[in-house]
FIGU-423784 format. One line per field, with one value per residue (C-alpha): residue in one letter; x negated, y negated, z. Coordinates in steps of 0.001 Angstrom, whole numbers, always signed. Layout:
residuo (a ...)
east (X ...)
north (Y ...)
up (Z ...)
END
This chain:
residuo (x x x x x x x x x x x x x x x x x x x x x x x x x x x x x x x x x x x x x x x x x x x x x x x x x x x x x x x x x x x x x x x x x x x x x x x x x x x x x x x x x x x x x x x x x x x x x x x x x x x x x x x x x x x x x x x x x x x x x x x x x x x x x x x x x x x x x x x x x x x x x x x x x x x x x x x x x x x x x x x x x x x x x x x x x x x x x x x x x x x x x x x x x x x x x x x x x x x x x x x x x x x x x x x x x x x x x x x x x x x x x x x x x x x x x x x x x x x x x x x x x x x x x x x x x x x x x x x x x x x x x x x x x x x x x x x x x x x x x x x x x x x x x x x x x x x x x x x x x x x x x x x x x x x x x x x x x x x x x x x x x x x x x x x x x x x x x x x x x x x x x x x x x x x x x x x x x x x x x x x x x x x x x x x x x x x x x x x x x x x x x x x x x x x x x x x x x x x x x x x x x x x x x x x x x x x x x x x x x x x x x x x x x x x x x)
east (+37676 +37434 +40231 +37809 +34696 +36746 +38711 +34701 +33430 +36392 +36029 +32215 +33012 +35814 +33007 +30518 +32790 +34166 +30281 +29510 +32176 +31172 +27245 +28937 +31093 +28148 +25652 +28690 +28600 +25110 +24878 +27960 +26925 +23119 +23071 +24899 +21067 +19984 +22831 +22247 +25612 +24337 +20732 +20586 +19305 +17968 +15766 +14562 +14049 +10852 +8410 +8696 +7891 +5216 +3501 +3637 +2216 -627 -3969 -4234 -7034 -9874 -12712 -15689 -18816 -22369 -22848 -26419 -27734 -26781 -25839 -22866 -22973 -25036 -28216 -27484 -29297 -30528 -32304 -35265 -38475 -41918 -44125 -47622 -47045 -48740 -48087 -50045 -49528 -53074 -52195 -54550 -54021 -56064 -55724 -58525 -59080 -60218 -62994 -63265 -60905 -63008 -60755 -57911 -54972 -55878 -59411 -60362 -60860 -62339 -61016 -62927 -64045 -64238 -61376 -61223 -63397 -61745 -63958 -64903 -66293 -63847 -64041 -67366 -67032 -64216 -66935 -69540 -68240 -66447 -70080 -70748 -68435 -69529 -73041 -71409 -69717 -72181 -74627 -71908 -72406 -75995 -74913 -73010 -75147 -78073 -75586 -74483 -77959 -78898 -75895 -77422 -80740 -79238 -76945 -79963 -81848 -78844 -78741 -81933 -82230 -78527 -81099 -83669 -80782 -79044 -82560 -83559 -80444 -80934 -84140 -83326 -80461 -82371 -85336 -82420 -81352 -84943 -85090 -87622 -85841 -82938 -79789 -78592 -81685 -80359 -76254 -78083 -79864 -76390 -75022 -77821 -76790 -73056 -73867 -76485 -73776 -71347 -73552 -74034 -70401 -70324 -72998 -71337 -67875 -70224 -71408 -67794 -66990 -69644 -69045 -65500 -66641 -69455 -65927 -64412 -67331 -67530 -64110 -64269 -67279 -64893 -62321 -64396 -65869 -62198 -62273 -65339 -64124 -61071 -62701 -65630 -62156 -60856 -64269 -63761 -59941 -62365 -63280 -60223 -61345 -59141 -56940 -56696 -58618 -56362 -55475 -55178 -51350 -50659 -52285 -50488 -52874 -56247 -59532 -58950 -55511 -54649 -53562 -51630 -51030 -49352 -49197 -49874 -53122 -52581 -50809 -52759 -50933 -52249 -51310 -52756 -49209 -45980 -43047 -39519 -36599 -33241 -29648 -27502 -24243 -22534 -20735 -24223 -26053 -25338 -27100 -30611 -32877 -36280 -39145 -36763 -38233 -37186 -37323 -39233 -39067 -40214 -39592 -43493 -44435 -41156 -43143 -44870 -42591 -43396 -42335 -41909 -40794 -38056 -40312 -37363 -33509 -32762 -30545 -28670 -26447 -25219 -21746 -20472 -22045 -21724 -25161 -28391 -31505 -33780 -37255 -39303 -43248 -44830 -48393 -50335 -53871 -54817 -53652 -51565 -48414 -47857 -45680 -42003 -41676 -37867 -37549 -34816 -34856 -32843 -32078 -31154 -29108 -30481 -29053 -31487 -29325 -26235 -24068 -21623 -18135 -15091 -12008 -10298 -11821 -10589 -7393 -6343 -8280 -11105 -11150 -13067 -12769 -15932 -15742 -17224 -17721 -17647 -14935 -12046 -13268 -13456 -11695 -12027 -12615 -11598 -14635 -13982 -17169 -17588 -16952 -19041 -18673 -15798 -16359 -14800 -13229 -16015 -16767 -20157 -20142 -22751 -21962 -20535 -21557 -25283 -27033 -26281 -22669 -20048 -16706 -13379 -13652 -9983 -6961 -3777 -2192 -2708 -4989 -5327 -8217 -9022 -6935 -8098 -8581 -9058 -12418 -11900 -13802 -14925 -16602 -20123 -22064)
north (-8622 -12522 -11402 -9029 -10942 -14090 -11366 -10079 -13640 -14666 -11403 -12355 -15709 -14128 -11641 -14565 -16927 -13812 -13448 -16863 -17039 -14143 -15790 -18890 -16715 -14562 -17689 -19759 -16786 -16410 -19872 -19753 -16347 -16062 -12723 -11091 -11973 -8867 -6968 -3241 -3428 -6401 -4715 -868 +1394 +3451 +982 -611 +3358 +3738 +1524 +1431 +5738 +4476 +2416 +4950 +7653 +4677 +5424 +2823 -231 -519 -2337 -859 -2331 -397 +42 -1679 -2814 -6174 -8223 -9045 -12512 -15443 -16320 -19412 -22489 -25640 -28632 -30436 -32350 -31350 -32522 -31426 -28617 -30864 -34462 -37117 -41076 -42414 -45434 -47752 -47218 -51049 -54859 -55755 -56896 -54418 -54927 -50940 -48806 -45853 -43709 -44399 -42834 -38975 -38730 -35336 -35675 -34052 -33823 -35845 -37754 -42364 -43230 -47309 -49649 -52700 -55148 -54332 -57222 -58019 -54121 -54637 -57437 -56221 -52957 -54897 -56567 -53819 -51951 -54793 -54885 -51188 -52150 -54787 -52057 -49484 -51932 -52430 -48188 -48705 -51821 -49914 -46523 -49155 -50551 -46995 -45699 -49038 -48030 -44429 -45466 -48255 -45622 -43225 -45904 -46751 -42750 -42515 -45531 -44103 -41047 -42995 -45071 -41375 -40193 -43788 -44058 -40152 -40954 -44196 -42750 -39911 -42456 -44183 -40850 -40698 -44062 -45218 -47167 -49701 -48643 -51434 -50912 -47566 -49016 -51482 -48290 -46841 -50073 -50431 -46319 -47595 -50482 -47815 -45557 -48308 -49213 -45968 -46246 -49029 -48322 -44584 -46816 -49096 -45644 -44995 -48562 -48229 -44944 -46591 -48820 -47002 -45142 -47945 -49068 -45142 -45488 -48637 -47168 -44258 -47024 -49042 -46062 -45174 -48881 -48257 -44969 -47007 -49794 -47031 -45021 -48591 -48764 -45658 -46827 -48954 -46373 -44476 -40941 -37979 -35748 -33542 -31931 -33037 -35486 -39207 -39993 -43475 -46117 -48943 -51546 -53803 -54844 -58182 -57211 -58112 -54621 -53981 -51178 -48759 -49936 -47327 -47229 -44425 -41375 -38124 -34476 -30694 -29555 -26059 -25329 -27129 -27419 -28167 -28955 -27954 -28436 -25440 -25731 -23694 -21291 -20244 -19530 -16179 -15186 -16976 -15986 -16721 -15068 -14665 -14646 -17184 -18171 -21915 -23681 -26981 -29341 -30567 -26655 -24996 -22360 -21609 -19128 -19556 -17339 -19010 -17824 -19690 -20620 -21988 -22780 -25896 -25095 -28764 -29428 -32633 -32775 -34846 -32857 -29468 -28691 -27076 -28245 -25292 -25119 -22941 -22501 -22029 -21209 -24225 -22730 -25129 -28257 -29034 -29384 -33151 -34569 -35805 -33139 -32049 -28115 -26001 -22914 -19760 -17505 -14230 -11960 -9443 -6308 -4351 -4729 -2055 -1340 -3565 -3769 -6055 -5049 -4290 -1313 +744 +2592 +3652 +3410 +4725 +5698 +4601 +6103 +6889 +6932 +9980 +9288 +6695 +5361 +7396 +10448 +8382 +9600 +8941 +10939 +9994 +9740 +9295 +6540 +5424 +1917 -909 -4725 -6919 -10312 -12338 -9878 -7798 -4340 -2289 +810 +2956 +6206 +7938 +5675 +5544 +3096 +3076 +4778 +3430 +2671 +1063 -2345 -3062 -750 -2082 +555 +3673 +6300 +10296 +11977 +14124 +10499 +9306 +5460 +2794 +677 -3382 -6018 -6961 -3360 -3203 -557)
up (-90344 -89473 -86305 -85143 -85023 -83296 -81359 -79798 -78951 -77330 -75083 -74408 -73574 -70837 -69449 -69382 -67359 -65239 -64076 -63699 -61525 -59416 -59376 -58089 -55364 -54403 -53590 -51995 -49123 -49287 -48169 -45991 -44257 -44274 -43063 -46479 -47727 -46460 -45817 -47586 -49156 -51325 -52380 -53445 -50751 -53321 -54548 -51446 -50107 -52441 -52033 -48248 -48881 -50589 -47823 -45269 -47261 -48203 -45858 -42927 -43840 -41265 -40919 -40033 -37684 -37392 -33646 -32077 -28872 -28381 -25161 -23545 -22985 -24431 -22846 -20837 -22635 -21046 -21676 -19587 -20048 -19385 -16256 -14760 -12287 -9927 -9701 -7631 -7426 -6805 -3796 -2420 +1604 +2408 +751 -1297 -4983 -7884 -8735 -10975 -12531 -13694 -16102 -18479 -19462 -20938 -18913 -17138 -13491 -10807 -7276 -4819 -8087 -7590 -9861 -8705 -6121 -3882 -2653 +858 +1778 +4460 +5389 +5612 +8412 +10404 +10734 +11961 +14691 +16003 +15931 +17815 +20375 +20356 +21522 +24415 +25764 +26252 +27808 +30225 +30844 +31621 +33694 +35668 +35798 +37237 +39922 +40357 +41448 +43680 +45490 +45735 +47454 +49262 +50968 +51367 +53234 +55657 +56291 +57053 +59292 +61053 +61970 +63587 +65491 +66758 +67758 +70090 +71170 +72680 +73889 +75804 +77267 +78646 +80383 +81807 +83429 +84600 +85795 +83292 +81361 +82119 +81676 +79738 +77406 +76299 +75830 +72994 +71484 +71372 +70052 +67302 +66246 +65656 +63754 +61337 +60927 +59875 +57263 +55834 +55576 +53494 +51329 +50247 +49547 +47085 +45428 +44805 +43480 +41018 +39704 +38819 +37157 +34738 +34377 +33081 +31284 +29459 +28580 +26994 +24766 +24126 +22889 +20850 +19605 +17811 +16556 +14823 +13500 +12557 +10882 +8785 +7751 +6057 +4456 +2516 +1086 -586 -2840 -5040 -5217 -6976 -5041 -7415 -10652 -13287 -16253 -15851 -17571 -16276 -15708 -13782 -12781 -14055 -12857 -11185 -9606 -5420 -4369 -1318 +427 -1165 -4569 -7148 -9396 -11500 -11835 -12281 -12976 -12838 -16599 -16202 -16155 -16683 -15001 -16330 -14375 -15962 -14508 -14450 -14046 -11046 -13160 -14097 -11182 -10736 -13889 -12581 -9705 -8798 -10303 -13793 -17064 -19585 -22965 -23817 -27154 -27431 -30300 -30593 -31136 -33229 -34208 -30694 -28622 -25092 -21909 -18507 -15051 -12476 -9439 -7907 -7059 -5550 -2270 -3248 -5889 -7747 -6197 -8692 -12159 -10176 -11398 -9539 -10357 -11166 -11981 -14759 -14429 -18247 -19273 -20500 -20991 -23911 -22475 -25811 -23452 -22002 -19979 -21018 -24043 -24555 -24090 -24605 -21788 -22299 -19206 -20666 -19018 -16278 -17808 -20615 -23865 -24364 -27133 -27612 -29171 -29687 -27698 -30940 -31584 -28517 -28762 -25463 -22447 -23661 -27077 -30271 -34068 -35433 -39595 -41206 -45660 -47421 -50098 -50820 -48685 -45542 -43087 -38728 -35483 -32327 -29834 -26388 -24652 -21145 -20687 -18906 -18253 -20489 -21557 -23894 -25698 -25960 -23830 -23525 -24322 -21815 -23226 -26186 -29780 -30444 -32097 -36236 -35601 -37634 -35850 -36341 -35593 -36543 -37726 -39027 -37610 -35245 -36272 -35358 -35890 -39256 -41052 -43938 -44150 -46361 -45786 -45664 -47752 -44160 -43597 -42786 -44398)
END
């Protein structure tokens, strides 16, 4: 009995050993021969046969996505600051020192309204003697208007006495024919006829020489009569007055200042609306044009949604930033918006919202699976839908889904019509 018990273990212990050895063997060409890993001959067919039956019997998994109007790209979102619609630097256009500076920084004005007042004083001088020399000149005009008509009745007198000299000179010549008079009598009444007309001669050239001159003497008026002009012009850049009806947002100077020319007093701005400039870049452009609607939020007012308009393109861009400086036009009817506010503008796009879907869920050219139940009964049909516009990785769809249709999103594998599926965690429902 011992003998057969020893006889059994020392037959175990052979099998054991014979099997080790053949474990040893069978990784040694596993890791000389990688291949033998999944060679068929190694693993049973008939057990690796099943479960693959098994997955292709299995329904395909899908996710589903609720179709709904949505748009194909982004709206386009930029950032500017606010300004007045209407800007204007209030500049003093003469020296002088100021002496007023009527309105601070937030004051209403008016246009045409005295915002600041230089001291004329100087003004005030240069206009007097230029009325002045105003007054010199046109006494010169009557002057020469009184010179003007001496010459006039000078050279009536030396007409009329050239008459009398024509009519003695006929009358001695014909006594002398008659032999009562001398003859050399009637050669001086010729002579003294001459010597009339010469004068009348010289006193019509002294007409002319005067009327040149009250000519001169009129333009000269006409001259100083600019200067004055000129100098009452330089009296009013004493007085500051408002270009434009408007808020006062900077002040720049004080009473008591030296101005020049040119410097600025204050800066005034229109805020019945507001402009913003925003740079878009140049892969942008197309999707903006003039008279576009836009979408305004400004940080100061979260909760205030705000609608502008583009009121214009710049034709220049930066060439460096390859970005176009376009400007948006919004509604300040309160007066709540300032200037230098950040605002965020978004330029939607110019197509009316479609249905839109990820590329995913066509199969073919133009073919999505709409899912009909829900759970285990769902199953999809194939629905054929005219395609629009594609952009990154999405497609609208401008026929053929409706709004609320649910469709495939993603299939692991191909589907066929009438096929049940199997609805993903990522399903939408």
């Amino acid at each position: 009995m011992l003998g057969k018990i020893l006889h059994k273990r020392q037959k175990k212990r052979k099998i054991s050993a014979t099997c080790g050895n053949s474990t040893i063997v069978f990784l040694f060409l596993i890791l000389l021969f990688p291949g033998l890993a999944g060679c068929d001959s190694i693993f049973s067919k008939e057990v690796e046969a099943r479960p693959k039956i098994n997955r292709e019997r299995r329904s395909p998994r899908v996710e589903v996505a609720i179709a709904s109007l949505d748009r194909l790209r982004e709206p386009l979102a930029y950032i500017g600051n606010t300004q007045p619609v209407r800007q204007v630097s209030l500049r003093s256009q003469t020296e002088g020192r100021l002496l007023q500076l009527n309105v601070d920084v937030g004051d209403r004005v008016q246009i045409g309204q005295v915002l600041a007042k230089l001291d004329d004083t100087i003004l005030r001088t240069n206009l007097r003697e230029a009325e002045a020399e105003l007054a010199a000149r046109k006494s010169e005009v009557r002057s020469a208007l009184n010179e003007v008509s001496n010459a006039q009745v000078r050279a009536e007198q030396a007409e009329v006495e050239l008459q009398q000299a024509k009519a003695d000179a006929a009358r001695n010549i014909s006594l002398a024919k008659a032999g009562a008079l001398s003859r050399q009598q009637a050669e001086v009444a010729q002579k003294d006829a001459a010597v009339a007309a010469k004068v009348l001669r010289s006193a019509r050239e002294q007409i002319r020489i005067e009327r040149e001159t009250l000519a001169t003497a009129r333009q000269r008026v006409k001259v100083q009569l600019s200067a004055v002009a000129e100098e009452r012009e330089r009296l009013s850049y004493a007085n500051l007055t408002s270009p434009i009806s408007g808020i006062v947002f900077q002040r720049l100077t004080e009473p008591g200042n030296l101005i020049q020319p040119g410097n600025e007093l204050l800066k005034l701005g229109n805020f019945s609306e507001v402009k913003i400039v925003v740079p878009v870049s140049e892969l942008g452009l197309s999707r903006v044009r003039v008279g576009q609607t836009v979408k305004v939020r400004l940080d100061a007012f979260p909760q205030q949604k705000i609608q502008g308009r583009v009121s214009r393109i710049s034709p220049a861009a930066d060439i460096t930033a390859r970005q176009i400086p376009v400007e948006v036009i919004i509604p300040n009817p309160q007066r709540r918006i300032g200037s230098g506010l950040l605002a965020r503008v978004e330029f939607g796009d110019r197509t009316p919202d479609k249905i839109v879907v990820p590329t995913t869920a066509l199969q073919g050219k133009d073919t999505v699976f709409i899912v009909e139940g829900d759970g285990d009964s769902a199953t999809v049909k194939a629905q054929t839908v005219k395609l629009g516009d594609r952009y990154n990785d999405r497609v609208e769809i401008i026929s053929g889904l409706k709004p609320g249709d649910r469709f495939v999103a993603r299939s692991s594998r191909p589907l066929t019509t009438g096929q049940s599926v199997r609805l993903s965690a990522l399903s939408q429902f």
